[in-house]
C-alpha positions as a printed Julia matrix, in Angstrom:
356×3 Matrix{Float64}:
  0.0     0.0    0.0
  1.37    3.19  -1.16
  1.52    5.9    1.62
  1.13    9.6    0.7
  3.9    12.3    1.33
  2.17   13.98   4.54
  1.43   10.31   5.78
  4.94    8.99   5.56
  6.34   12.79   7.17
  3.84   12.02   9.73
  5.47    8.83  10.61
  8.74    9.54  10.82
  8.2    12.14  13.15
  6.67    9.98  14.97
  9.13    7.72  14.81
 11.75    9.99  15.82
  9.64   11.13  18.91
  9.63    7.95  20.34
 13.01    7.3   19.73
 14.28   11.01  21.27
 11.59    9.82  24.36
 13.23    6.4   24.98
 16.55    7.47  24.15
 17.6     9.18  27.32
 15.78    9.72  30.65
 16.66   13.22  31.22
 13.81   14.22  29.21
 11.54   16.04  29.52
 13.11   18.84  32.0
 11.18   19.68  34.89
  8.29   21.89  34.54
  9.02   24.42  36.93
 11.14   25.32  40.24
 11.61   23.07  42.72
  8.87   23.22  45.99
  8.52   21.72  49.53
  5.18   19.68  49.82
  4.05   18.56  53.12
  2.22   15.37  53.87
  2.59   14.37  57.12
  3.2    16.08  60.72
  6.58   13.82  60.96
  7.95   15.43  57.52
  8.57   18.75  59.62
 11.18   16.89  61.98
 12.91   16.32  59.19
 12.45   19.01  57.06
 12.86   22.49  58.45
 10.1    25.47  57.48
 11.65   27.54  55.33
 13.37   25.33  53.41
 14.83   26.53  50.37
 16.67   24.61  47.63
 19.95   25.7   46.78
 20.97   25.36  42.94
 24.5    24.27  42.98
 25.31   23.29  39.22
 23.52   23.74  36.4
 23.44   22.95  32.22
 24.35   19.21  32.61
 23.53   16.46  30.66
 21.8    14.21  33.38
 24.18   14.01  36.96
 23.68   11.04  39.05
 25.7     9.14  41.96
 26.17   11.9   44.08
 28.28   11.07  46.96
 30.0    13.66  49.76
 34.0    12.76  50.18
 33.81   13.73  53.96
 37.7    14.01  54.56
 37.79   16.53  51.43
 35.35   18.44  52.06
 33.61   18.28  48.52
 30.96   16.89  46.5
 31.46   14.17  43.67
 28.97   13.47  41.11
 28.17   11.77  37.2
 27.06   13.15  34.1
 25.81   10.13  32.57
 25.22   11.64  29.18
 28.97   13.62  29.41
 30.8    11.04  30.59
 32.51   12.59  32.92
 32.76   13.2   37.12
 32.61   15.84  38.29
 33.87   17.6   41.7
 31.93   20.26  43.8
 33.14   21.71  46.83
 31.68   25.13  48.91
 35.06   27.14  48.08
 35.67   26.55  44.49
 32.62   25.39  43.1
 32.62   22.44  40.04
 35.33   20.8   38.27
 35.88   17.35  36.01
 37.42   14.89  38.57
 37.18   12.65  35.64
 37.0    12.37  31.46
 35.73    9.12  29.95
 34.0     7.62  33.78
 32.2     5.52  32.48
 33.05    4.26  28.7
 36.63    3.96  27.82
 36.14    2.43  24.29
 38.0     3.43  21.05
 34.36    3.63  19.04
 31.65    5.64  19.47
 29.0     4.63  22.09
 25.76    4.8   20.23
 23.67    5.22  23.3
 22.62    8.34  25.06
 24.04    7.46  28.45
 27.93    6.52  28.43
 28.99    7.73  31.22
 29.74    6.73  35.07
 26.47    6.38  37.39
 26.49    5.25  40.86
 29.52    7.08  42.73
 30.26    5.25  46.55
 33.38    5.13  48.7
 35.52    2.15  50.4
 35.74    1.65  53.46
 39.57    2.7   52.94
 38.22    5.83  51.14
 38.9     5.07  47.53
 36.38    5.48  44.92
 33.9     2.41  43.74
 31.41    3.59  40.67
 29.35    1.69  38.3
 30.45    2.1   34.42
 27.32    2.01  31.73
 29.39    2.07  28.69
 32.1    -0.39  29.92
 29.9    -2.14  31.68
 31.34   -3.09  34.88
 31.85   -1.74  38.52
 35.71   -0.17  39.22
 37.92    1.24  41.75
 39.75    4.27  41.58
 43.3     3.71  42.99
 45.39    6.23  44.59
 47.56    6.09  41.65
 44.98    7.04  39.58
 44.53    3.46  38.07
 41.46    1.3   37.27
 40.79   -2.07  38.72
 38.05   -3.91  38.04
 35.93   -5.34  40.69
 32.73   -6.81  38.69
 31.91   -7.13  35.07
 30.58  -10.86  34.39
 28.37  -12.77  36.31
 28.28  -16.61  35.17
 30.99  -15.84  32.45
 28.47  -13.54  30.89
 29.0    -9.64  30.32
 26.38   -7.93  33.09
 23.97   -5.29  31.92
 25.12   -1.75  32.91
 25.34   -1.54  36.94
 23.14    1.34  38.05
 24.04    2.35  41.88
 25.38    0.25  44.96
 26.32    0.74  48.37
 28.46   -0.47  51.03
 28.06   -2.43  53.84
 30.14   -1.55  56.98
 31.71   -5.01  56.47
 33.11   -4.01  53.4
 30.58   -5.88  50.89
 29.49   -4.14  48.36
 25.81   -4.17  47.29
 25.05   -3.51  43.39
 22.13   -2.89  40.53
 22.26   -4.18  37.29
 19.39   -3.12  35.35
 19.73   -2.6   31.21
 18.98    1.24  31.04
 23.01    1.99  30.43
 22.66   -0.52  26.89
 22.36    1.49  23.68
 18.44   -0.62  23.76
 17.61   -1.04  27.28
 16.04   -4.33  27.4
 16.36   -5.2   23.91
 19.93   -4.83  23.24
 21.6    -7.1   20.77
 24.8    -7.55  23.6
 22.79   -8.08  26.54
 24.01  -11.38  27.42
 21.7   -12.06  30.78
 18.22  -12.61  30.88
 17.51  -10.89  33.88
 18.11   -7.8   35.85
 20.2    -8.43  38.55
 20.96   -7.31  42.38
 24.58   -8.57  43.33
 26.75   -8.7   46.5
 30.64   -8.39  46.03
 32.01  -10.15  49.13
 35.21   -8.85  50.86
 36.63  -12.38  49.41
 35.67  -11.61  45.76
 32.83  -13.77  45.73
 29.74  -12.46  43.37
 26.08  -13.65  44.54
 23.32  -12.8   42.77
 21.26  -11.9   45.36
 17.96  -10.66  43.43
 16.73  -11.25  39.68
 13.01  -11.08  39.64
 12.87   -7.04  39.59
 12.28   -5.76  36.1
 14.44   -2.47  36.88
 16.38   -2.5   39.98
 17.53    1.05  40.05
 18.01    2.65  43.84
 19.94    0.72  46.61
 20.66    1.48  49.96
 20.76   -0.08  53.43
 18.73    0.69  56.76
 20.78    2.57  59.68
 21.06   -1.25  61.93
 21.76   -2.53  57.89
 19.42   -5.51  58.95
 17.14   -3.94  55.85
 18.3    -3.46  52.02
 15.84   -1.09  49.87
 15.49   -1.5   46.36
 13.58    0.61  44.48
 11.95   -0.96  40.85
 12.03    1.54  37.99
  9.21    0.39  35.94
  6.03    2.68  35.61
  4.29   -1.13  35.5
  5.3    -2.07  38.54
  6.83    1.0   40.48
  7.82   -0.37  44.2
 10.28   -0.03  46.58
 10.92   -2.93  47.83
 12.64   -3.69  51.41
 14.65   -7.12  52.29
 16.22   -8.48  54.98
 19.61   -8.57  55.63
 20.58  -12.27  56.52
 23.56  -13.12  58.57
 25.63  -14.29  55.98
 25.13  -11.02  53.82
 22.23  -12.94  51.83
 19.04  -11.58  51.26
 15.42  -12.85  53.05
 12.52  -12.18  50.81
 11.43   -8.93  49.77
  8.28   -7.28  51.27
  6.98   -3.74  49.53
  7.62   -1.1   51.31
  5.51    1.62  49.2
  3.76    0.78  45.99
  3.56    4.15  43.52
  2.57    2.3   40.27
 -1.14    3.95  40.17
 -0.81    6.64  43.12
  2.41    8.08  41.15
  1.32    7.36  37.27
  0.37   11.11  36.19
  3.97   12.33  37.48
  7.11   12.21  35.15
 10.31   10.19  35.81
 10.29    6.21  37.43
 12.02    5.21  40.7
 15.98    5.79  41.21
 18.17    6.14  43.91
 17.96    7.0   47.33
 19.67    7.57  50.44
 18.7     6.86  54.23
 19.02    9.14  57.35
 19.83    7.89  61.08
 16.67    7.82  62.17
 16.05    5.28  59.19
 13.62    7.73  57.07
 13.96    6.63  53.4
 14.73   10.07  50.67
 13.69    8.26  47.42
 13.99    9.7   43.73
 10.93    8.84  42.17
  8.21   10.24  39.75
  8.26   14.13  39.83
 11.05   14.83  42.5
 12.04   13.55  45.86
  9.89   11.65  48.11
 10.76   11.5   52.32
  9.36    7.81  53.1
  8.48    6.81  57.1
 10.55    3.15  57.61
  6.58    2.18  57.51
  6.34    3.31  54.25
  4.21    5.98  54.41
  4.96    9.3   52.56
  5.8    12.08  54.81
  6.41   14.64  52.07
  8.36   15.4   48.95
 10.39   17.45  47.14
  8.09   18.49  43.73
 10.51   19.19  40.61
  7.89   18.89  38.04
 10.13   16.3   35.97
 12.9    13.63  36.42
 15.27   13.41  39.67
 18.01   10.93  39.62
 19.53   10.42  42.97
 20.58   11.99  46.24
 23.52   12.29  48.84
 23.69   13.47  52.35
 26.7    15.52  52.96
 28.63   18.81  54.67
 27.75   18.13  58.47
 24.85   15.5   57.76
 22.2    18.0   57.46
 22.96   18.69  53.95
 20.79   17.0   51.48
 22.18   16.83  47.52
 19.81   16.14  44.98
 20.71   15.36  41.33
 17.75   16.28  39.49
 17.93   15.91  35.63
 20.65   18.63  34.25
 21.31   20.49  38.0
 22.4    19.73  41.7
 20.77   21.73  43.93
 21.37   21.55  47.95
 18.75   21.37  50.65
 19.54   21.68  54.28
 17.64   19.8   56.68
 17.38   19.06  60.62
 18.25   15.28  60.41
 21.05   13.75  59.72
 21.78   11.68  57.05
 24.94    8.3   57.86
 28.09    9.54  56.13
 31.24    7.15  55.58
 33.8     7.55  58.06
 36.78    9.65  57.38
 39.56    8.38  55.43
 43.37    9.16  54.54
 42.51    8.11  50.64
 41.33   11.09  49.04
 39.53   10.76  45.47
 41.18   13.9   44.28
 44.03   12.79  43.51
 43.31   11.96  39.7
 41.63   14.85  38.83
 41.01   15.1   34.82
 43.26   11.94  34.22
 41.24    9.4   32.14
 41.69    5.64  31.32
């Protein structure tokens, strides 16, 4: 059947909308500036009146993996799309800590998102992040080198690890969904046929500790760490999900802590990372901004930025609350407290703009 001019112009228009729309998750921007929305009596513990949000950094592709170096004094971050970390600190404001984060390859990368994600430290201080392009999760050495700490599971290639988090034992706690791959889920090269949660053992050993989530995106451990949250970013099926911790570093099975699938369907963006305070009150990334969960799972209030919010990061004195939301970091302060690493001699800086 023969298609006329306007029909076939129509088309690929459409075409191309759906394939800008899928392509990369920092679009659209948010609507409008970011507000304070209160829910619950409880949020106001937590969240002082008056609160104002602080834009740090702006004009980025999409930042993610925010994490506060506590011994420096500064703020490290991703730009997925860029490819790059970055470093922010109070006296000097931003610079690239680091070109190529997160692919290293001599050909282009034909996917939107390249870059570094998920930023955490050691418990010696160095840093661990999660590479989309090169697929794998690496430490930063003091010397400025790369090792490689996970990329197969099985002997097969994993997706594109998303976030992770320490224990205070030293494991390491990791997401694997496909949203790093040039086609998500339908990539040619994804070799797994599942979306993974892993824990890297002090010893080396990889366990596959979770592969019935869709999109494992946010991780991050209760105050006692006798809970793991994991939040699911899939608008079909849009939980956070909380496990217990078992002795041997294993995981129980997973109840849901909040369910946003229908309550949090007319807001833009999915479920990403998140970050716990002392008192064990969950700040989650999800649709439309940042959302302050009760350990019951009850919504206490949120943080509305009209459009996509990636992550967050307690930092400064505690009190300080980083958000990476789509191309900007803003900075929020707070009256709790979130649980920073301990100090360390190892200081990330030390490779600043060197790239391997």
């Amino acid at each position: 059947m023969m298609r006329s001019p306007r029909i076939v112009a129509v088309i690929a228009c459409t075409m191309l909308a759906v394939n800008t729309a899928t392509s990369a998750q920092l679009q659209p921007r948010p609507t409008h500036e970011p507000m304070v929305i209160r829910l619950d009596s409880r949020f106001d513990r937590l969240v002082p009146s008056g609160a104002k949000l602080e834009k740090l950094v702006d004009d980025h592709g999409w930042v993610e993996g925010p994490v506060w170096v506590r011994d420096g004094g500064y703020l490290l971050f991703s730009d997925v799309v860029k490819n790059r970390i970055y470093r922010w600190a109070p006296s000097h404001g931003e610079s690239i800590l680091r070109e190529r984060s997160g692919y290293t390859g001599a050909t282009e990368f034909t996917g939107p998102e390249p870059g570094s994600n998920g930023l955490a430290l050691d418990p010696e201080g160095r840093l661990v992040f999660c590479q989309h392009g090169d697929r794998r999760v690496v430490r930063l050495e003091r010397d400025g080198s790369i090792t490689v700490l996970v990329d197969r599971y099985g002997g097969k290639r994993i997706n594109s690890p998303n976030d992770l988090v320490y224990k205070s034992n030293g494991d390491l706690y990791f997401t694997d969904p496909p949203f790093g791959l040039p086609h998500t889920y339908d990539d040619p090269a994804k070799e797994l046929p599942f979306q993974g949660v892993y824990r890297l053992g002090r010893d080396g050993t990889l366990t596959l500790l979770v592969k019935d989530l869709s999109g494992p995106n946010g991780i991050a451990f209760s105050p006692d760490e006798r809970t793991l949250y994991i939040s699911n970013a899939d608008r079909t099926r849009l939980v956070w999900m909380a496990y217990e911790v078992k002795g041997d570093g294993t995981l129980g099975k997973g109840r849901v802590l909040y369910d946003g699938t229908a309550e949090l369907a007319n807001r833009r963006g999915t479920a990403d990372g998140m970050k716990v305070d002392q008192n064990g009150n969950i700040f989650a990334a999800g649709p439309g901004g940042v959302y302050v969960l009760a350990p019951d799972g009850a919504i206490l209030g949120w943080f509305d930025f009209g459009g996509n919010v990636g992550n967050v990061a307690f930092g400064e004195d505690g009190s300080s609350l980083f958000i990476a939301a789509n191309a900007t970091m803003y900075r929020v302060r707070l009256t709790t407290r979130g649980v920073l690493p301990a100090p360390s001699q190892a200081r990330a800086s030390g490779s600043r703009g060197r790239g391997r």
